[in-house]
N, CA, C and O of each residue as an XYZ file, in Angstrom:
824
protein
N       2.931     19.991    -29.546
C       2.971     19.571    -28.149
C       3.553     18.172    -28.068
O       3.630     17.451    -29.063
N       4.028     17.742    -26.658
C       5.118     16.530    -26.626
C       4.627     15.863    -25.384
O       4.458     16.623    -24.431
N       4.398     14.765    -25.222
C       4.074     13.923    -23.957
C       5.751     13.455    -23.412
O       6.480     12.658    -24.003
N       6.112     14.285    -21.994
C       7.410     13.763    -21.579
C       7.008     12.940    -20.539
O       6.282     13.389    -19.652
N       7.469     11.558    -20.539
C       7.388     10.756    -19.555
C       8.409     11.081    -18.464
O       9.450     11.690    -18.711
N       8.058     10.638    -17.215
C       8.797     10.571    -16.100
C       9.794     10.135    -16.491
O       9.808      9.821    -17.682
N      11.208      9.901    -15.570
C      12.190      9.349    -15.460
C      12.310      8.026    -14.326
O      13.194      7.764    -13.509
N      11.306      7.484    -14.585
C      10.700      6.379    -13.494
C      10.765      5.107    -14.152
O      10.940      5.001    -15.366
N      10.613      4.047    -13.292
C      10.926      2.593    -13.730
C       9.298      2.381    -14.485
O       8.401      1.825    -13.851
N       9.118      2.818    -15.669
C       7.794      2.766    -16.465
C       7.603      1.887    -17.860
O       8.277      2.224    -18.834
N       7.000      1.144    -17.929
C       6.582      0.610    -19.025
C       5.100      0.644    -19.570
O       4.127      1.022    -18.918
N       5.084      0.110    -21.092
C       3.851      0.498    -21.622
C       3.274     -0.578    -21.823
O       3.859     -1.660    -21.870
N       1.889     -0.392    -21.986
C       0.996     -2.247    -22.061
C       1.683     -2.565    -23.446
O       2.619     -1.841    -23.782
N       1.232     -3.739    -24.388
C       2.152     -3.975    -25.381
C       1.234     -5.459    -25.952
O       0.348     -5.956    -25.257
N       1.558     -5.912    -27.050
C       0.577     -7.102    -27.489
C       0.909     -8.503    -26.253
O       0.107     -9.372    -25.911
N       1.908     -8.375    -25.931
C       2.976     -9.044    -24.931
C       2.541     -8.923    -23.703
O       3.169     -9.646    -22.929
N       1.247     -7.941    -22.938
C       0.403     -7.959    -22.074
C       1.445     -7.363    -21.244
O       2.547     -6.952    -21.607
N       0.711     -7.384    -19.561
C       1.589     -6.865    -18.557
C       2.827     -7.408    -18.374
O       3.257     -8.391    -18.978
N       3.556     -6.603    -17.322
C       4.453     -6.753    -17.341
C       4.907     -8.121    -16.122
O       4.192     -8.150    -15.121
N       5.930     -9.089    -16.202
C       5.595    -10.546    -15.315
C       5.528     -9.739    -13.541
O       4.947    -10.176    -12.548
N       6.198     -8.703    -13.659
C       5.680     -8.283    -11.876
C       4.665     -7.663    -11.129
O       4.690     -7.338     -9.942
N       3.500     -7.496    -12.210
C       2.328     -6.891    -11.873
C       1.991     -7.284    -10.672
O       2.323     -8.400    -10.275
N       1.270     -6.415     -9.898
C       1.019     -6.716     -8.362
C      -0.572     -7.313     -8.824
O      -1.415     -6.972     -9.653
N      -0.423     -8.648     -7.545
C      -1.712     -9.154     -7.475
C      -2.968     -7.718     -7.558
O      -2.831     -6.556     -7.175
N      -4.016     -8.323     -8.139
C      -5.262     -7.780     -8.117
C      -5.335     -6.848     -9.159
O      -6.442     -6.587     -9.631
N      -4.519     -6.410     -9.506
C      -4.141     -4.758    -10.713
C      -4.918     -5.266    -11.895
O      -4.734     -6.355    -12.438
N      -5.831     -4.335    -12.244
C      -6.906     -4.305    -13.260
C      -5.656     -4.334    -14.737
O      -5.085     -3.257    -14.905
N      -5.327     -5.311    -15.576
C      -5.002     -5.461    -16.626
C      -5.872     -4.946    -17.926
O      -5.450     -4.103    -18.719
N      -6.679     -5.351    -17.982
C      -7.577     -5.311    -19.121
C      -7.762     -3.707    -19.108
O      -8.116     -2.952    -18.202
N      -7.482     -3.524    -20.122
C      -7.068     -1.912    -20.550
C      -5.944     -0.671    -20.031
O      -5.777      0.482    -20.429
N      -5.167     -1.610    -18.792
C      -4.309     -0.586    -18.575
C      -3.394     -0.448    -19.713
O      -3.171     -1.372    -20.495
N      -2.686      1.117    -19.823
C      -1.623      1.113    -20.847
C      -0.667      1.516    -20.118
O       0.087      2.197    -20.813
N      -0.194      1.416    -18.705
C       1.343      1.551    -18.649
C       1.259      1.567    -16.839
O       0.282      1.891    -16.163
N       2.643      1.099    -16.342
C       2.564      0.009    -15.365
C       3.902      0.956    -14.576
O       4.565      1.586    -15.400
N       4.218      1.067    -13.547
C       5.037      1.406    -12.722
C       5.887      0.871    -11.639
O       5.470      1.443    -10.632
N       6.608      0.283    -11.384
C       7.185     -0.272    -10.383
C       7.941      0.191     -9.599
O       8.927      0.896     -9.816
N       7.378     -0.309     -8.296
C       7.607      0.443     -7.065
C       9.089      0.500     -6.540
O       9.780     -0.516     -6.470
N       9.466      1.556     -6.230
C      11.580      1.455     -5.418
C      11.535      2.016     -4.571
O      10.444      2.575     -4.456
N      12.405      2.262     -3.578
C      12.556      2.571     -2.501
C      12.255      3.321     -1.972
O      13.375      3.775     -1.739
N      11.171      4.417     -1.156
C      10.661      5.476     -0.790
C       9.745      5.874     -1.673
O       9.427      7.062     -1.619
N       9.028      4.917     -2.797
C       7.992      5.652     -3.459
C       6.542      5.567     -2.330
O       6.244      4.794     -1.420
N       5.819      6.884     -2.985
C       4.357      6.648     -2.343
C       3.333      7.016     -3.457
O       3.642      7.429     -4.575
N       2.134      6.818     -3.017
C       0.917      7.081     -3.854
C       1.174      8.751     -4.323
O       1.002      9.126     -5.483
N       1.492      9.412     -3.513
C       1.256     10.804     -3.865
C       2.959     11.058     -4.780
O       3.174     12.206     -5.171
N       3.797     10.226     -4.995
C       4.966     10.547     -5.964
C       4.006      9.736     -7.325
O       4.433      9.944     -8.461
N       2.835      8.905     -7.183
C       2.918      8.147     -8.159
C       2.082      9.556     -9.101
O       2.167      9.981    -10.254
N       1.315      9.918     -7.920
C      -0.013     10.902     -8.312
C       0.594     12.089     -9.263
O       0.076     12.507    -10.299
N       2.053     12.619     -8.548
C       2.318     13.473     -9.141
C       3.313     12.886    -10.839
O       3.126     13.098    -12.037
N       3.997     12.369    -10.311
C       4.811     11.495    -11.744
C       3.760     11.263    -12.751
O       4.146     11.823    -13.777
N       2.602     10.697    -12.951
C       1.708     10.634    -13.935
C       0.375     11.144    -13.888
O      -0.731     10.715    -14.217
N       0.835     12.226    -13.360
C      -0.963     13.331    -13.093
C      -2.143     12.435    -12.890
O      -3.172     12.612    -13.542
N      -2.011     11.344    -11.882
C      -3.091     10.886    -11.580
C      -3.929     11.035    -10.154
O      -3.281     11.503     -9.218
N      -5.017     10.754     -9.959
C      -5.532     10.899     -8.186
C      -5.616      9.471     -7.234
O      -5.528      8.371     -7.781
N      -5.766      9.584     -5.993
C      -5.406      8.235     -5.621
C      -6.372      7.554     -5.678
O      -6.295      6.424     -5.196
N      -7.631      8.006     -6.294
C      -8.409      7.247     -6.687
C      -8.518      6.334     -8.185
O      -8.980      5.229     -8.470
N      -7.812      7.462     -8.979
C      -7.638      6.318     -9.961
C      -6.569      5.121     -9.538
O      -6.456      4.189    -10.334
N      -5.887      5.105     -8.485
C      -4.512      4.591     -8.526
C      -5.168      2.894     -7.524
O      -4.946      1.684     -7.525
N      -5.981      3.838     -6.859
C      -6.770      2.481     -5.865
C      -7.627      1.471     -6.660
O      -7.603      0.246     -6.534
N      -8.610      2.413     -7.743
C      -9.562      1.427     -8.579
C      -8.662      0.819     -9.616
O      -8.604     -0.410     -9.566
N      -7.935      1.420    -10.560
C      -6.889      0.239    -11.014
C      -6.426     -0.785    -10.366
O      -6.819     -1.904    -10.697
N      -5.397     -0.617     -9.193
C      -4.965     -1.555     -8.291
C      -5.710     -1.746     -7.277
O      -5.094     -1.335     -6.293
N      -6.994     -2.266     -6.906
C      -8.222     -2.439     -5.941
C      -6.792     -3.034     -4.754
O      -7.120     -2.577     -3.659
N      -5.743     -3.643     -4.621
C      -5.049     -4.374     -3.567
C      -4.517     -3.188     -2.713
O      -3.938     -3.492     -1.670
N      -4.634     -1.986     -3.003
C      -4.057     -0.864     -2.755
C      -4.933     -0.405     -1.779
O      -6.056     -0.175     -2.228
N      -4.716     -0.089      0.022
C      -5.627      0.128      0.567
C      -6.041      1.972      0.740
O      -5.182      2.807      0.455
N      -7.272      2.340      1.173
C      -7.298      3.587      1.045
C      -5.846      4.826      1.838
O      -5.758      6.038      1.644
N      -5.195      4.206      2.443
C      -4.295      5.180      2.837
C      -2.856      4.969      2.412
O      -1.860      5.465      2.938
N      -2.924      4.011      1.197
C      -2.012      3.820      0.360
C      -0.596      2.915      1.042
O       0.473      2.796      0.443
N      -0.834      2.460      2.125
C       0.325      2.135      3.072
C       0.701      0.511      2.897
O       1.445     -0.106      3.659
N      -0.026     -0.084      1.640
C       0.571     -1.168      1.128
C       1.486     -1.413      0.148
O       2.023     -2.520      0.130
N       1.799     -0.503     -0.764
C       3.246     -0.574     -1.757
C       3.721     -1.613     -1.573
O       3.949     -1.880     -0.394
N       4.130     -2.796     -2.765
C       4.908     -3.884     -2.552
C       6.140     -3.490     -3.169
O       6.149     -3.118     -4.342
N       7.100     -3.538     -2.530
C       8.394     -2.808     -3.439
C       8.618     -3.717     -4.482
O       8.613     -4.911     -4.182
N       8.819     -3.381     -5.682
C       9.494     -4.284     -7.267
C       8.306     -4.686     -7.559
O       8.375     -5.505     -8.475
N       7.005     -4.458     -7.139
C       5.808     -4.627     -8.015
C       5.759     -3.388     -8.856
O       6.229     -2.250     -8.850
N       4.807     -4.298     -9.735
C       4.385     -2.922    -11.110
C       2.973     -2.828    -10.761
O       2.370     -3.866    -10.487
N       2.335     -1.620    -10.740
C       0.990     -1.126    -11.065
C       0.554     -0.088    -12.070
O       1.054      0.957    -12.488
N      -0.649     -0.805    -12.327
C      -1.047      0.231    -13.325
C      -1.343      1.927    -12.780
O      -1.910      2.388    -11.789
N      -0.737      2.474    -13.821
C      -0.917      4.345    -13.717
C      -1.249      4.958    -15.353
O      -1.063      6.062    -15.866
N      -1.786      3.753    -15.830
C      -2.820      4.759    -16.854
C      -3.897      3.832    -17.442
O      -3.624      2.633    -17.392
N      -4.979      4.151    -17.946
C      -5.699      3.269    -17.764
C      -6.782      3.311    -19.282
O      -7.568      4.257    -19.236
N      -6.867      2.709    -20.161
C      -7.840      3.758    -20.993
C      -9.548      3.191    -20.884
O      -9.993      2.087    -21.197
N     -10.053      4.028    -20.493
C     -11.415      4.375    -20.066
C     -12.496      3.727    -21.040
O     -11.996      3.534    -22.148
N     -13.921      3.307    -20.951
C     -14.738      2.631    -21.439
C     -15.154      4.613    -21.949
O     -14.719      5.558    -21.291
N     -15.953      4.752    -23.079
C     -16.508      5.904    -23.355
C     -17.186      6.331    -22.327
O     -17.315      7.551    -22.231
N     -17.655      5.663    -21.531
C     -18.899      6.189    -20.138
C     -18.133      6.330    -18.823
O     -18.507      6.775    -17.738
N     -16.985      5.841    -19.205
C     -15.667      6.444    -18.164
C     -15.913      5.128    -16.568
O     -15.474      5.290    -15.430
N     -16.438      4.370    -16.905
C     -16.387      3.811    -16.081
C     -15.178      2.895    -16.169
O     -14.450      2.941    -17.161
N     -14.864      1.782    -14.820
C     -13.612      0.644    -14.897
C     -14.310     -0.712    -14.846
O     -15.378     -1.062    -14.345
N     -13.303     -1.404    -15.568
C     -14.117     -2.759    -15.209
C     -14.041     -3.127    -14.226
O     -12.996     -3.264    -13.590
N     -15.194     -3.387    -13.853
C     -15.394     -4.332    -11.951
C     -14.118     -5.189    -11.524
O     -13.757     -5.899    -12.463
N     -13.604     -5.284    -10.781
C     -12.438     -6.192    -10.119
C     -13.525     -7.556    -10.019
O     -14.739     -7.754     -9.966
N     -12.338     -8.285    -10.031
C     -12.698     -9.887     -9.906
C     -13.093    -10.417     -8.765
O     -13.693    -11.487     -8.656
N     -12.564     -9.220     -7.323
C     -13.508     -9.428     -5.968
C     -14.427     -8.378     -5.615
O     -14.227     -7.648     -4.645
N     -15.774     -8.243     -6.631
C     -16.571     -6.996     -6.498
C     -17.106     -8.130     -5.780
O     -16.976     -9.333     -6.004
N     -17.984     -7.265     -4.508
C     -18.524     -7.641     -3.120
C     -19.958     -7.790     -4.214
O     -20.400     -7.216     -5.209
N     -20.249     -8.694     -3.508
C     -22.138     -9.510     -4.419
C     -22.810     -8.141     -4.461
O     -22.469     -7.270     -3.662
N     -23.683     -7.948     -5.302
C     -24.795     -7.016     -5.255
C     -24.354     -5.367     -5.650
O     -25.020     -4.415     -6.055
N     -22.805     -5.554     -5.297
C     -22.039     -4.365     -5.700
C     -22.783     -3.929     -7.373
O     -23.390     -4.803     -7.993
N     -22.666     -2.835     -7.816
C     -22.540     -2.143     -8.975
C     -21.722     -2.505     -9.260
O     -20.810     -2.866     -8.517
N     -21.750     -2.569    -11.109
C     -20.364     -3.147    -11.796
C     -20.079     -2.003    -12.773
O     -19.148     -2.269    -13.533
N     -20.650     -0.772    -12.955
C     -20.610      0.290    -13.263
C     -20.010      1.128    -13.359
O     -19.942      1.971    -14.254
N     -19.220      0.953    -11.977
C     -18.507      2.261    -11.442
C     -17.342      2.966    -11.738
O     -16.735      2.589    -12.740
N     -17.025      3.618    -11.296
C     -16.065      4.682    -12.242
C     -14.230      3.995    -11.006
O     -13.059      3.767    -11.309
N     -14.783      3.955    -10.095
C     -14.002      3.686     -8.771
C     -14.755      2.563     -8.160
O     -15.965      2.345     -8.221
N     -13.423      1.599     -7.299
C     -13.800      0.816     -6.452
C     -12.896      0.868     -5.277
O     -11.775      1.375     -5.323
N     -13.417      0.331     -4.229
C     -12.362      0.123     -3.158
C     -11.784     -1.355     -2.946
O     -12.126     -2.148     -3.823
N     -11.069     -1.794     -2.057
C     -10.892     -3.158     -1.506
C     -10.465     -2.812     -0.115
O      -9.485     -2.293      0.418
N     -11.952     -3.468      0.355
C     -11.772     -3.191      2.052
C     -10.860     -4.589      2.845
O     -10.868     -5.817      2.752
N      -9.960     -3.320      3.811
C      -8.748     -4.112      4.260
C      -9.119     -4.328      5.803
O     -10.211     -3.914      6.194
N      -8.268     -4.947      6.667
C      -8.711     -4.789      8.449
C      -8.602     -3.375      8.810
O      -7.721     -2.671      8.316
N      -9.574     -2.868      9.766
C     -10.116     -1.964     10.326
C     -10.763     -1.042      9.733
O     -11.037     -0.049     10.407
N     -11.154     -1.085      8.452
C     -12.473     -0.281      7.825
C     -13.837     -0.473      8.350
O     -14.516     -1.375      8.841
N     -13.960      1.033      7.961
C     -15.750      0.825      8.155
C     -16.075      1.946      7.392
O     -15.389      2.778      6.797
N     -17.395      1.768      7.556
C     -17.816      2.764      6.167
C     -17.703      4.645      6.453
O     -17.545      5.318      5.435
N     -17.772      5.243      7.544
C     -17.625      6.107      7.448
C     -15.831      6.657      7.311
O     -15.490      7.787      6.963
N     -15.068      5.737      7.613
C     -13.873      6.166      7.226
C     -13.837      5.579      5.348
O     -13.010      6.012      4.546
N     -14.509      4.941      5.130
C     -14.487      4.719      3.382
C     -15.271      5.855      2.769
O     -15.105      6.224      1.606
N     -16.032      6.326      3.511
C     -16.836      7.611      2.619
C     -16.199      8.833      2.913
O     -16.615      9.760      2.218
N     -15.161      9.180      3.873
C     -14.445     10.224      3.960
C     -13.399      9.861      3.416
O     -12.762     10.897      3.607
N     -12.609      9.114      2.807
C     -11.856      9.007      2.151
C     -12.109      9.067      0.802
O     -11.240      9.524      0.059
N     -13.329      8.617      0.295
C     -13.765      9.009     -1.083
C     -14.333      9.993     -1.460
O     -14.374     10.353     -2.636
N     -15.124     10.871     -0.017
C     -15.652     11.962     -0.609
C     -17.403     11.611     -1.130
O     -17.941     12.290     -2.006
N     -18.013     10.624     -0.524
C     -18.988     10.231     -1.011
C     -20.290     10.396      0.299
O     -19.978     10.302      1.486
N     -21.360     10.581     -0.030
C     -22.102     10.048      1.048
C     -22.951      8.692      1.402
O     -23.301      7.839      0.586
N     -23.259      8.696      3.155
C     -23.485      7.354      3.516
C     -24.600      7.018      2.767
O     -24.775      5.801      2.826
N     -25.584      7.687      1.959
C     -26.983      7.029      1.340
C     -26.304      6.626     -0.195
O     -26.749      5.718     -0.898
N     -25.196      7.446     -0.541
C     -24.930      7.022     -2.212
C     -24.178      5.518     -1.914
O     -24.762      4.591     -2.475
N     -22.676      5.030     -0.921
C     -22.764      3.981     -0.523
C     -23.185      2.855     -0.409
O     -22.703      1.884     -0.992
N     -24.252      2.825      0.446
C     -25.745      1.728      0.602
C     -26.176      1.789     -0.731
O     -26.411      0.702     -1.260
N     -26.319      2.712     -1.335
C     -27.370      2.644     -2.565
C     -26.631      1.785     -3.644
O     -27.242      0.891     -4.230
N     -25.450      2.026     -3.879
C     -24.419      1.241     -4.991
C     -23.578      0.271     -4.447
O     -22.718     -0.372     -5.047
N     -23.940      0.198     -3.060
C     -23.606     -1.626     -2.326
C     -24.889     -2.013     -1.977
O     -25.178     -1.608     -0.851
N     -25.597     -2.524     -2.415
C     -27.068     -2.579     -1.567
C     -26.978     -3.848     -0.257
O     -27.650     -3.917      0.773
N     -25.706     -4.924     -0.844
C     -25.898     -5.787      0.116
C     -25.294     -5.594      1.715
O     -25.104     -6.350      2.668
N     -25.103     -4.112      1.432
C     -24.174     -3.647      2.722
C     -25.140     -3.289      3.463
O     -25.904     -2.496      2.912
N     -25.483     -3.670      4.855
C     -26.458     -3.725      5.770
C     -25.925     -1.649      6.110
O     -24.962     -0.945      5.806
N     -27.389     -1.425      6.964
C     -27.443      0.364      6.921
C     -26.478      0.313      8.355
O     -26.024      1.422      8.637
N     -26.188     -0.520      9.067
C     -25.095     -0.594     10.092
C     -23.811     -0.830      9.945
O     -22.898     -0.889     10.769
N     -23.847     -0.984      8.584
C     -22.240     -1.295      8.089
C     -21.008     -2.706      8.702
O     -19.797     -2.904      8.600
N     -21.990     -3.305      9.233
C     -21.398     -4.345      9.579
C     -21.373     -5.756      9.171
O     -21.171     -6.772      9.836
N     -21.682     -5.547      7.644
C     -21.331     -6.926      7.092
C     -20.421     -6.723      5.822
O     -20.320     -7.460      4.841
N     -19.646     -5.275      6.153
C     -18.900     -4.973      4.901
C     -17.780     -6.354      5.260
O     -17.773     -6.956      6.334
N     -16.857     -6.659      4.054
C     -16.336     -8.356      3.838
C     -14.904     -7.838      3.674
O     -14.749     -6.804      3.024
N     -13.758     -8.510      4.245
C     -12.363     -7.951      4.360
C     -11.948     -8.765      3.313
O     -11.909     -9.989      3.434
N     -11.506     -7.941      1.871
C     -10.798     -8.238      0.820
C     -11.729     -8.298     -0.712
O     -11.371     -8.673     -1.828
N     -13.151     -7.722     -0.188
C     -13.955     -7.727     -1.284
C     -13.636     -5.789     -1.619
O     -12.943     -4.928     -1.078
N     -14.399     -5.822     -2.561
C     -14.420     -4.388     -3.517
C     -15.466     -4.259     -3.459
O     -16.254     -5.202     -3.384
N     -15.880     -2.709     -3.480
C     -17.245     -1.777     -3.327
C     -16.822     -0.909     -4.211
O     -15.713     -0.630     -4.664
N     -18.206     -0.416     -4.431
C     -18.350      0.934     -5.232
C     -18.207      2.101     -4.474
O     -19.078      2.337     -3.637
N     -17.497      2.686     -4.578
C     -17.041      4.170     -3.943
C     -16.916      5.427     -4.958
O     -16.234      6.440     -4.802
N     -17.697      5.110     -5.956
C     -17.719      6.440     -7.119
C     -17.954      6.062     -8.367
O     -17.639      4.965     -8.827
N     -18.760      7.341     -9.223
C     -19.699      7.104     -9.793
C     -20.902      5.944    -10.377
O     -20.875      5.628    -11.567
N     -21.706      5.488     -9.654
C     -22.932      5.118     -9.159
C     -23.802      5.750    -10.202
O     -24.507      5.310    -11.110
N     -23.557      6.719     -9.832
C     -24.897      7.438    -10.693
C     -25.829      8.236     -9.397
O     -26.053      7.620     -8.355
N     -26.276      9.506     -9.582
C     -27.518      9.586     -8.454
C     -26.273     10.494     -6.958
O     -26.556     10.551     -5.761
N     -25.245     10.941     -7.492
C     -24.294     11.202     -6.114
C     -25.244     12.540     -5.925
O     -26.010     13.153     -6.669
N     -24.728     12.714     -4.293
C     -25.523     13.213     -3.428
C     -24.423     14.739     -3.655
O     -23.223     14.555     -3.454
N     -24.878     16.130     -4.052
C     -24.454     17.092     -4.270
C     -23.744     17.915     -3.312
O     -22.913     18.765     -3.629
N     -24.184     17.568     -1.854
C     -23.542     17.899     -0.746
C     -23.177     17.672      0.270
O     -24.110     17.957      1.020
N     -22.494     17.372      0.741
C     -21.913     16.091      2.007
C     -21.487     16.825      3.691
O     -20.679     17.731      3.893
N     -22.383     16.034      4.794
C     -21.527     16.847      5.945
C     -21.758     15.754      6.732
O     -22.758     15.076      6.970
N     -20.064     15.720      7.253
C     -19.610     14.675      8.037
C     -20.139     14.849      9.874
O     -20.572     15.945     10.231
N     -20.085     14.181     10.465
C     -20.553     14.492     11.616
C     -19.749     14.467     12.178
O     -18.729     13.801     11.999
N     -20.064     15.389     13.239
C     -19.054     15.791     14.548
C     -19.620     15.378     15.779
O     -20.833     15.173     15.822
N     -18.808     15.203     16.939
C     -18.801     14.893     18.441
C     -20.085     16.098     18.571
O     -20.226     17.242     18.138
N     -20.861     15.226     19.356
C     -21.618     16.456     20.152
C     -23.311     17.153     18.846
O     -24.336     17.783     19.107
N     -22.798     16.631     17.675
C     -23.792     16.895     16.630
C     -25.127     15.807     17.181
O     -25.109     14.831     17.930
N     -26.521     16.658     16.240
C     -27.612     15.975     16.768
C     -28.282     16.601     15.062
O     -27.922     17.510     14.315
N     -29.097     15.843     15.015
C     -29.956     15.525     13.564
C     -30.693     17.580     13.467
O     -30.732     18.116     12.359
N     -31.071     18.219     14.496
C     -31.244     19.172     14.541
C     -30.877     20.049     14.279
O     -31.334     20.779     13.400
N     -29.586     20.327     15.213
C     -28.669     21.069     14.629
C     -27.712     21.597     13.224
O     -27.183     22.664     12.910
N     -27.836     19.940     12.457
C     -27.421     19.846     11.377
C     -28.520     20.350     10.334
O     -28.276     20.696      9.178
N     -29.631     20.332     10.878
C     -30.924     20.756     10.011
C     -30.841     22.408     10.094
O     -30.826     23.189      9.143
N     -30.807     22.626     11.110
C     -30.617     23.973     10.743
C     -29.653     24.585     10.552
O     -29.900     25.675     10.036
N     -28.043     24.287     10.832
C     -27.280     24.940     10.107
C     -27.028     24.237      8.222
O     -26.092     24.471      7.457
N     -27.943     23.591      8.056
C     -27.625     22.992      6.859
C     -28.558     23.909      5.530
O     -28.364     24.149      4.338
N     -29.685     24.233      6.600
C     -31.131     24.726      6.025
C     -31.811     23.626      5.204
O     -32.058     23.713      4.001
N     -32.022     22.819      5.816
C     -32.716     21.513      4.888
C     -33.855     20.786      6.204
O     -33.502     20.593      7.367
N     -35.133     20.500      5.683
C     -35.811     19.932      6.742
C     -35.866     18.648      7.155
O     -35.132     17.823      6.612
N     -36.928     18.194      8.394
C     -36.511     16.880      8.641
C     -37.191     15.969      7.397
O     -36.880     14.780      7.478
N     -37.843     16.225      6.547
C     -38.229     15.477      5.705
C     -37.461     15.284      4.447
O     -37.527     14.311      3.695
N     -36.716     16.356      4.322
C     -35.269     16.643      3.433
C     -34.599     15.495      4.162
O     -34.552     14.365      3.674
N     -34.072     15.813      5.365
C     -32.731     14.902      5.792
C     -33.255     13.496      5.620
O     -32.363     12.741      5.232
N     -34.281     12.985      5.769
C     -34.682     11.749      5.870
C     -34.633     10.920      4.401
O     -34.136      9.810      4.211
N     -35.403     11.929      3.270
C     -35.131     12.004      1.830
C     -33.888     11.313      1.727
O     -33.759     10.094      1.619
N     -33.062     12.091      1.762
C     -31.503     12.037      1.577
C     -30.847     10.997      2.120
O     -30.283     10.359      1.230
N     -30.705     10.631      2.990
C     -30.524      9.478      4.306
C     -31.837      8.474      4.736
O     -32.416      8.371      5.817
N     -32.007      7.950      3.762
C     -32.814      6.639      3.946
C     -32.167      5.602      4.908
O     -32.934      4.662      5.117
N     -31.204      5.523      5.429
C     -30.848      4.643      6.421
C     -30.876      5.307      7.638
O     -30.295      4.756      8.573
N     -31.373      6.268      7.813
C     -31.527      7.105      9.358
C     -32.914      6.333      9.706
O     -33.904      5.992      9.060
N     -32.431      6.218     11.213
C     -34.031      5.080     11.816
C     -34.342      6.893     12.427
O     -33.952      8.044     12.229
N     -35.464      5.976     13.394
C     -36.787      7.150     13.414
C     -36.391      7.932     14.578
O     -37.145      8.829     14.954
N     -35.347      7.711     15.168
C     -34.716      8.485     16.518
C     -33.871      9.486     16.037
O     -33.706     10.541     16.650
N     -33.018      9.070     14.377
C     -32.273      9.889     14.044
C     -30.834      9.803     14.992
O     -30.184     10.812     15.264
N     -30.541      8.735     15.343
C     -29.488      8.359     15.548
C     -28.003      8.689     14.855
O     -27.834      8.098     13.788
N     -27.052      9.424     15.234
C     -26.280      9.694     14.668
C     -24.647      8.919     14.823
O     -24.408      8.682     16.008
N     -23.864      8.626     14.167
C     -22.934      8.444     14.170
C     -21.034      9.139     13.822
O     -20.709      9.303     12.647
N     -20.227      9.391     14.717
C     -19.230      9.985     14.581
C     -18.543      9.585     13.403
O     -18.011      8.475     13.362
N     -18.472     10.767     11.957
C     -17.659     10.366     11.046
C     -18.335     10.335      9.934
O     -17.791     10.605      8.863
N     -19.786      9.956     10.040
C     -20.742      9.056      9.410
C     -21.182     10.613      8.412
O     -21.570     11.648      8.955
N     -20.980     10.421      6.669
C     -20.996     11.196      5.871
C     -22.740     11.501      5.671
O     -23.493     10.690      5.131
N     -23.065     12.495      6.085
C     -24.473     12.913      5.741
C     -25.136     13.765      4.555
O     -24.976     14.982      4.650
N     -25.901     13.263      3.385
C     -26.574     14.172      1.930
C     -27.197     15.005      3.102
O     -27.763     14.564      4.102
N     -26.976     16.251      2.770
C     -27.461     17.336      2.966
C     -27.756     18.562      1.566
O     -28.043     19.758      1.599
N     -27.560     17.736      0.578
C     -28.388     18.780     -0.608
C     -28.196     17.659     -1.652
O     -28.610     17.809     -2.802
């Protein structure tokens, strides 16, 4: 068997370290090979060119926002990365205080985030979140523009996720979920006692 590299502007890490156009923030320390950006590239040419997901592509390069729409053209980023045995990355240098340094993935929150568009973009729920940011208030309004969070593996992820819809009520979701109110509450430790719901807002439901 043969590893064929792309036909892309690619280089490999080297004793000689990165390469001088690395894009601010790009996790160095253990990447092995760096990509630089040309004219019409996107996250999903990078994804496919080196079989990666845009999550590895965001926690390497934390400067990279979740909808990928920052590309600096003639920067290099890392697109391979070699892994600690427990598969986690090393923490970025702006992990948000209290953050997990653990994690497998991070984000770097940019203007107009909030957490339920960060947990539908990762695929995570709102109690695993809070739980591996703890300093992130359960209203989500002291997340910090340009710090990094944990957005995957934490440890403890919630097995089944349902996002909320217009018009949804804590009830309804209980019973089409089949889980009780002492289940949902379990699961969602930041639900106050009205069960207040929010549009978007990722709910453990198993």
């Amino acid at each position: 068997a043969y590893c064929v590299l792309p036909d892309v502007p690619f280089s490999t890490s080297s004793s000689t370290g990165p390469p001088d156009n690395v894009a601010p923030g790009t996790i160095t320390d253990g990447c092995m090979a760096y990509y630089t950006i040309v004219s019409g590239d996107t996250c999903s040419v990078m994804e496919k060119n080196f079989n990666i997901t845009l999550t590895d592509i965001t926690t390497w390069n934390p400067e990279i926002n979740g909808q990928c729409s920052n590309l600096q053209l003639g920067l290099a980023y890392c697109v391979a990365f070699n892994s600690s045995d427990n598969g986690s990355a090393p923490p970025p240098a702006n992990l948000a205080t209290g953050s997990l340094s653990n994690c497998t993935s991070y984000y770097t929150v940019v203007s107009g985030d909030n957490c339920p568009a960060i947990e539908t973009t990762f695929k995570i729920a709102a109690a695993d979140f809070f739980r591996w940011n703890p300093e992130v208030s359960f209203g989500c309004s002291n997340i910090l523009l340009g710090e990094a969070y944990c957005v995957g593996g934490g440890g403890n992820a919630c097995n089944k996720i349902y996002v909320v819809q217009p018009g949804d009520f804590c009830f309804a979701i209980m019973q089409s979920q089949g889980i009780t109110q002492e289940e949902l509450d379990a699961l969602n430790p930041f639900l106050d006692t009205n069960c207040d719901l929010s549009v978007g807002e990722s709910l453990c439901v198993g």
